[in-house]
Backbone bond lengths (Angstrom), bond angles and torsions (degrees), N, CA, C in turn:
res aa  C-N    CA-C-N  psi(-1)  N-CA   C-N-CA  omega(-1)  CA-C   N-CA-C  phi
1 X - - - 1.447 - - 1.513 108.32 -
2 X 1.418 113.76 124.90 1.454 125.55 162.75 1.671 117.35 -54.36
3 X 1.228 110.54 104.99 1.470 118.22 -172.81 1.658 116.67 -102.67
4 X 1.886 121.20 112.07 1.678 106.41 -170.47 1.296 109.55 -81.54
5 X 1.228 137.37 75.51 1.322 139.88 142.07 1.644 127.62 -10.77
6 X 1.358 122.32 -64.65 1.228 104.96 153.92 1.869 106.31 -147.38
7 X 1.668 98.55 -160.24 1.883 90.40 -163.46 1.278 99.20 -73.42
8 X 1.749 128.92 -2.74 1.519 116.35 167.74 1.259 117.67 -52.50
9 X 1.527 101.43 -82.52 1.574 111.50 172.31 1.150 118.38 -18.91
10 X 1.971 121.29 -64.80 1.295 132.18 176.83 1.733 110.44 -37.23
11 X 1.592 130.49 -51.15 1.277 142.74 152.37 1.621 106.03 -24.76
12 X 0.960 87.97 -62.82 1.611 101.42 -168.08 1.805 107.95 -49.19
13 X 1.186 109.91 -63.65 1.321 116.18 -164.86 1.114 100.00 -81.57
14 X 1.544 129.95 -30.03 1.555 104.08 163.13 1.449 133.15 -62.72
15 X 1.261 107.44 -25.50 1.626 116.74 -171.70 1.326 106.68 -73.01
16 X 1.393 125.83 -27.61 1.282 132.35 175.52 2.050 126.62 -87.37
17 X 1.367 89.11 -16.67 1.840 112.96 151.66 1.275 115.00 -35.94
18 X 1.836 109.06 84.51 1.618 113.45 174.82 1.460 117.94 -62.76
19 X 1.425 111.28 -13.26 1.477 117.37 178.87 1.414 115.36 -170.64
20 X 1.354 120.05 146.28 1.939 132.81 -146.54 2.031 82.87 -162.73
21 X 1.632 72.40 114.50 1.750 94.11 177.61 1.801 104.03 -112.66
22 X 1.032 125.68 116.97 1.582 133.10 170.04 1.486 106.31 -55.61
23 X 0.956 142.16 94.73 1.731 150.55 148.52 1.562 119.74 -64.15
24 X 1.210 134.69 106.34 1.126 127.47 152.65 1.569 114.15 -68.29
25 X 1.253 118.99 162.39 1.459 125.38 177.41 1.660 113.18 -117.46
26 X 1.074 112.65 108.88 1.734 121.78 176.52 1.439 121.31 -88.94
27 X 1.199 116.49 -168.15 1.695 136.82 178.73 1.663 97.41 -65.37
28 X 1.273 107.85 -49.95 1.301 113.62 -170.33 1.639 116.99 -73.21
29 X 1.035 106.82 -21.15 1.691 105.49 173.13 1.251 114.57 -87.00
30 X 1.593 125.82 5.39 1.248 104.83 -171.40 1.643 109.14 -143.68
31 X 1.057 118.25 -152.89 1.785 120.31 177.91 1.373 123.22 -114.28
32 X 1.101 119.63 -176.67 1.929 123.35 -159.40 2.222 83.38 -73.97
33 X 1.011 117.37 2.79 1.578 112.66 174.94 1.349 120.19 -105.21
34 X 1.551 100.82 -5.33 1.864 104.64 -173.06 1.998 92.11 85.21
35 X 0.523 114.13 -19.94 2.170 103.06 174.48 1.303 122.95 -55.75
36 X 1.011 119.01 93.64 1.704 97.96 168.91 1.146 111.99 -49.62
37 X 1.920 95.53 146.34 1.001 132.14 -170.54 1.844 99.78 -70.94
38 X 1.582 115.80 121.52 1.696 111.51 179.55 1.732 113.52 -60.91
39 X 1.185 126.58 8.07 1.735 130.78 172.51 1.373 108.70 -85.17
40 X 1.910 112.42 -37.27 1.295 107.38 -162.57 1.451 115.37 -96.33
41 X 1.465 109.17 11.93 1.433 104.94 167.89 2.028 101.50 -86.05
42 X 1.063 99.48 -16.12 1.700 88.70 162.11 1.457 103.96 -65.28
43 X 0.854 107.35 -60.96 1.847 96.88 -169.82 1.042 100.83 -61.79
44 X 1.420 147.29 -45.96 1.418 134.27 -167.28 2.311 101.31 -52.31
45 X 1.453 100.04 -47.72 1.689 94.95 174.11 1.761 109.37 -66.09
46 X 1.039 114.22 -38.82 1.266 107.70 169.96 1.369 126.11 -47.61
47 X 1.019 131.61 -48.43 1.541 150.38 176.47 1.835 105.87 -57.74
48 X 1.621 101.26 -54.21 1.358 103.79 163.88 1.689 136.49 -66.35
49 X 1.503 97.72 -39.57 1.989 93.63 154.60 1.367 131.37 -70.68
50 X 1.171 103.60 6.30 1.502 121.24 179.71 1.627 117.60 -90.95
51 X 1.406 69.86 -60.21 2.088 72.87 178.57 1.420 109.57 -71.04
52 X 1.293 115.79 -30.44 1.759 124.02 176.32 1.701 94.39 -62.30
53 X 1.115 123.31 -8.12 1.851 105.90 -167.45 1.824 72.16 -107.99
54 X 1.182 131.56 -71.16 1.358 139.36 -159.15 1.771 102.14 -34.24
55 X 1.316 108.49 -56.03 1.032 115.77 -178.63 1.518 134.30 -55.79
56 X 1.659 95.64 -23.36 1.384 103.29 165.13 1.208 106.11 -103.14
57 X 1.233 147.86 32.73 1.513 158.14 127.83 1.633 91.15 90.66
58 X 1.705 106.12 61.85 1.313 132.29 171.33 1.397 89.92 -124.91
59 X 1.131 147.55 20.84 1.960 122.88 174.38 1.821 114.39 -42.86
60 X 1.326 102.65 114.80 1.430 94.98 -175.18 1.462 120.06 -84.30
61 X 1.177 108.79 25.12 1.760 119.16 143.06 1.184 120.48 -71.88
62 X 1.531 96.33 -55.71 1.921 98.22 176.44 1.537 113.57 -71.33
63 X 1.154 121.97 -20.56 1.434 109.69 169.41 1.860 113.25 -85.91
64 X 1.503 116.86 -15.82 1.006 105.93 171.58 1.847 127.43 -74.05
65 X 1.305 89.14 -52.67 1.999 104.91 149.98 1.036 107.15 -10.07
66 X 1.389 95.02 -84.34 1.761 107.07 -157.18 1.348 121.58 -66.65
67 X 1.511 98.62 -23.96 1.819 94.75 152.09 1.946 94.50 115.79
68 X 1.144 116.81 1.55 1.220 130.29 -167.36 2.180 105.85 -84.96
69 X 0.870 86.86 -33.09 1.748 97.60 162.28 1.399 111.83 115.06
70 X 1.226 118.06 -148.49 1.606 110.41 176.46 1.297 100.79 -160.96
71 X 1.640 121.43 179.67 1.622 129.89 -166.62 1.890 78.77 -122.76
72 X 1.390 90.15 113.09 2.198 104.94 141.47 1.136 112.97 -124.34
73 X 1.203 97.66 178.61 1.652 111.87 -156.73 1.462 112.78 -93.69
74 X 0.884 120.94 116.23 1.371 130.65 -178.61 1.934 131.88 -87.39
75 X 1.632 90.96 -25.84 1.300 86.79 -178.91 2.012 92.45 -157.22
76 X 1.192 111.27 166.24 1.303 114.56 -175.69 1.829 106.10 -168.82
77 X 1.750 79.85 140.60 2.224 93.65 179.11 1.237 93.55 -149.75
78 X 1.228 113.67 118.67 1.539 125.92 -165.41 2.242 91.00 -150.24
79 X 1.637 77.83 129.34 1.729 106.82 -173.58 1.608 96.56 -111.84
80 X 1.522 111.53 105.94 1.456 100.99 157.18 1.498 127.31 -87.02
81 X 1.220 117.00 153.41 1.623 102.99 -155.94 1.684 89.37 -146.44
82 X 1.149 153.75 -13.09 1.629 162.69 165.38 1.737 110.66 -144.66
83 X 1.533 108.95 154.82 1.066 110.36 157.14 1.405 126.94 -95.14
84 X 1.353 126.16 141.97 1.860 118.16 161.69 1.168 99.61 -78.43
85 X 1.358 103.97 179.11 1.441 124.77 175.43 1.676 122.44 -148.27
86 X 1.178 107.59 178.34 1.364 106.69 177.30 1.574 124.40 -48.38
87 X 1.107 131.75 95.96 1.514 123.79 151.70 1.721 94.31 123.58
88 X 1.686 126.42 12.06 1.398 147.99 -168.78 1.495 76.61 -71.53
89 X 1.853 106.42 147.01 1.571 121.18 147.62 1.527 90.38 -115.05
90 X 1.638 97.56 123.77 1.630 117.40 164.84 1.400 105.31 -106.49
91 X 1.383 107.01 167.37 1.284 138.01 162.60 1.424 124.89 -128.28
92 X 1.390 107.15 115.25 1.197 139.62 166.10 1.236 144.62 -66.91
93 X 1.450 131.19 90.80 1.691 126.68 -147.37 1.522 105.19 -101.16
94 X 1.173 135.42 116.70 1.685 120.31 147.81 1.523 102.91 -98.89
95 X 1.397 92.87 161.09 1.703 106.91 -169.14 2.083 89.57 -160.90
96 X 1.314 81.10 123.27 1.732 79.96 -166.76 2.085 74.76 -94.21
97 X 2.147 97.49 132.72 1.353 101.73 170.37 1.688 108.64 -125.85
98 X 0.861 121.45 3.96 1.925 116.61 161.28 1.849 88.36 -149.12
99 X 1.376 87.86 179.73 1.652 109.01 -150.09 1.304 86.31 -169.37
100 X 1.611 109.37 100.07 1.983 101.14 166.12 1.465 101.88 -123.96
101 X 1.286 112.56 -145.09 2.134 117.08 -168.77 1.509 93.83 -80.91
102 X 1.227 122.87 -37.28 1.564 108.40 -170.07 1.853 111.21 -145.19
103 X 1.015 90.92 5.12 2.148 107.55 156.64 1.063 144.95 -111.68
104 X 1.172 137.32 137.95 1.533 142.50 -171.77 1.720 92.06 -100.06
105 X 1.525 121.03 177.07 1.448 126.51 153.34 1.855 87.51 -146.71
106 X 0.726 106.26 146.09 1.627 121.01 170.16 1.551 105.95 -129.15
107 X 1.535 119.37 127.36 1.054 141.72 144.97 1.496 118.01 -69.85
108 X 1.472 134.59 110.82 1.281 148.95 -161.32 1.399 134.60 -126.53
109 X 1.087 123.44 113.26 1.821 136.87 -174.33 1.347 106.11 -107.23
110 X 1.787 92.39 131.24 1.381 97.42 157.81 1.769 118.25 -131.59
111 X 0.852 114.49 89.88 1.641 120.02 170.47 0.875 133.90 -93.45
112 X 1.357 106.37 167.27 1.499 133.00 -171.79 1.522 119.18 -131.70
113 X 1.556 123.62 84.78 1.293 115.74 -156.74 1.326 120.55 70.82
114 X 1.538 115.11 -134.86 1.696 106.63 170.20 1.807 117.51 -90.29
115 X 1.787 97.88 -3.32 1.750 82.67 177.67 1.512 110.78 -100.50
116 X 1.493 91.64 158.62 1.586 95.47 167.07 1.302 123.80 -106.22
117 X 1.061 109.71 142.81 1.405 112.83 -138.88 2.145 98.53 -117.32
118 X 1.522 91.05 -26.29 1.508 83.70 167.53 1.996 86.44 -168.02
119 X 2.083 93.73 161.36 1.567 93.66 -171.96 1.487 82.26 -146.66
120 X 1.432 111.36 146.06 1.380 128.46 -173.08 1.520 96.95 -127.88
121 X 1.929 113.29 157.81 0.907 135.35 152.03 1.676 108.65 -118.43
122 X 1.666 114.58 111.12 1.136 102.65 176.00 1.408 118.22 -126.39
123 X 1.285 100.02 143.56 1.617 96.64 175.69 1.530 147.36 -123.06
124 X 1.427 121.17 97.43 1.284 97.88 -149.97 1.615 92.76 -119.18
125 X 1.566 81.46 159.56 2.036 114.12 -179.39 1.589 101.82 -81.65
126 X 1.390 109.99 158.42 1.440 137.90 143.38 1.453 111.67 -70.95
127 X 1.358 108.26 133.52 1.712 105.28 156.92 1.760 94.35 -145.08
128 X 1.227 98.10 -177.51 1.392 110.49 -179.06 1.463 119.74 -162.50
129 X 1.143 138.28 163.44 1.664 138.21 -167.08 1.580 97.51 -80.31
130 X 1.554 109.94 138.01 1.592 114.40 177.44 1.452 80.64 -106.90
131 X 1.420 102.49 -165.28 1.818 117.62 -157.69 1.468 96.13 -71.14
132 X 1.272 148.72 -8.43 1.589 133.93 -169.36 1.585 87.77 -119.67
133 X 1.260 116.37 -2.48 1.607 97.94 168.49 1.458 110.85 112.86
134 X 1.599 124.87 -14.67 1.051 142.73 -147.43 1.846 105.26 -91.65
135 X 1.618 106.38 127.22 1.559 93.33 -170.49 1.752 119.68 -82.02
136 X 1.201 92.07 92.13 1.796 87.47 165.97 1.503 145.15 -117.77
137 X 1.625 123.46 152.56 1.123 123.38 -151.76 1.590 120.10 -42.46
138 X 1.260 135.21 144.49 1.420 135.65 166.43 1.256 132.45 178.37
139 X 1.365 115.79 176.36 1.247 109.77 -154.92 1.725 96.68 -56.09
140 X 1.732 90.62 167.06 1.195 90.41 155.93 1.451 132.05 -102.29
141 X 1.331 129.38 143.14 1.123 132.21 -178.99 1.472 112.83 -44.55
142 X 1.710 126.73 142.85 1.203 134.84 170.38 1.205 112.83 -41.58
143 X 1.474 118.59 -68.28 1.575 128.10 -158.44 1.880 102.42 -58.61
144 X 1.277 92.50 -23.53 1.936 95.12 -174.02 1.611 95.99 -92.86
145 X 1.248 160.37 -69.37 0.874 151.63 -177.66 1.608 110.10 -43.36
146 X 1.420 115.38 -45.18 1.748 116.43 172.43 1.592 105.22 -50.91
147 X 1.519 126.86 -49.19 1.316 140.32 156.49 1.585 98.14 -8.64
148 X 1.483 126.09 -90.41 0.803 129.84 -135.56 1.507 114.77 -70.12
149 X 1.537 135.15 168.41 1.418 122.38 179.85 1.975 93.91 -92.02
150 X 1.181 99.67 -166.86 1.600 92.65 178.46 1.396 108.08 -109.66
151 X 1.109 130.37 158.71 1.728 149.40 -121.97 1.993 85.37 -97.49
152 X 1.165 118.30 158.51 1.347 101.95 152.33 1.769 121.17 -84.38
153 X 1.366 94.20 -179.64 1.609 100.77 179.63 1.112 148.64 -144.74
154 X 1.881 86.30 -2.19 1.836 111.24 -162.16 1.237 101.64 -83.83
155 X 1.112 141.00 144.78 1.663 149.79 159.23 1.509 111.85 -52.52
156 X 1.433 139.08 103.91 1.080 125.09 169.35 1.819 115.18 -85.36
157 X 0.834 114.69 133.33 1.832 122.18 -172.77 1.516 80.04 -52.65
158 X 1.577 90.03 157.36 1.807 117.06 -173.19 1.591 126.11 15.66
159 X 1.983 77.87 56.41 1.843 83.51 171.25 1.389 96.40 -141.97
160 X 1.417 124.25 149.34 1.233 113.97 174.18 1.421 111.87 -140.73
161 X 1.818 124.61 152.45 1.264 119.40 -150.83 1.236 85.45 -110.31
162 X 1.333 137.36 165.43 1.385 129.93 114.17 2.073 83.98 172.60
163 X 1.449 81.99 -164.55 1.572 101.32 -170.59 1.647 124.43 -120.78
């Protein structure tokens, strides 16, 4: 888990943010208190690895269509650290940080102004339809891995990766 130690680091991992999605916060994201609900900041990163795949002319509709498969999520470590609230504009970071034959890892922000308010490690697989249609794990295709930019790698002082 990506840990913000101080507003360096925080610098750090934003500057390296391959993609920052604007979220408003509604009725529906949150509780009879105005809080978002702690599930829907998954979807709030979800929404953002999405458009970061869309954007690189990965929409995983069109790769599902075409029969080529799609990326779900396989594993997840998510630190809440503030609440949003009703009527909050956040910002949303993906930052693709490993890249293997059939996994992504995304390093993930969710803010509010300058705090962060929650940080995810997420990780999701490739699968694809075998002959009955059925989605299972595999490599990923060339042309989709060429897709992607390459992961970062530099060590930022008082941050530490792992799982």
């Amino acid at each position: 888990m990506s840990v913000v130690r101080d507003p360096q680091s925080l610098s750090s991992r934003l500057a390296r943010a391959q993609f920052r999605l604007s979220v408003r916060v509604y009725w529906e994201d949150t509780d009879a208190g105005g809080i978002v609900f702690y599930a829907n900041y998954l979807k709030f990163m979800e929404r953002a690895r999405s458009d970061w795949l869309r954007s690189l002319g990965l929409g995983q509709e069109r790769l599902r269509t075409q029969g080529h498969g799609v990326f779900v999520v396989s594993e997840t470590h998510v630190r809440y650290l503030r609440s949003a609230r009703l009527d909050d504009e956040l910002v949303v970071t993906a930052s693709l940080r490993e890249r293997g034959r059939a996994s992504l890892v995304f390093d993930q922000l969710v803010m509010c102004g300058e705090h962060v308010l929650c940080e995810g490690d997420i990780r999701v697989g490739w699968v694809q339809p075998d002959a009955q249609g059925q989605l299972r794990p595999a490599r990923m295709p060339s042309t989709i891995a060429q897709a992607l930019p390459a992961p970062w790698t530099e060590s930022v002082p008082g941050e530490t990766h792992g799982h």
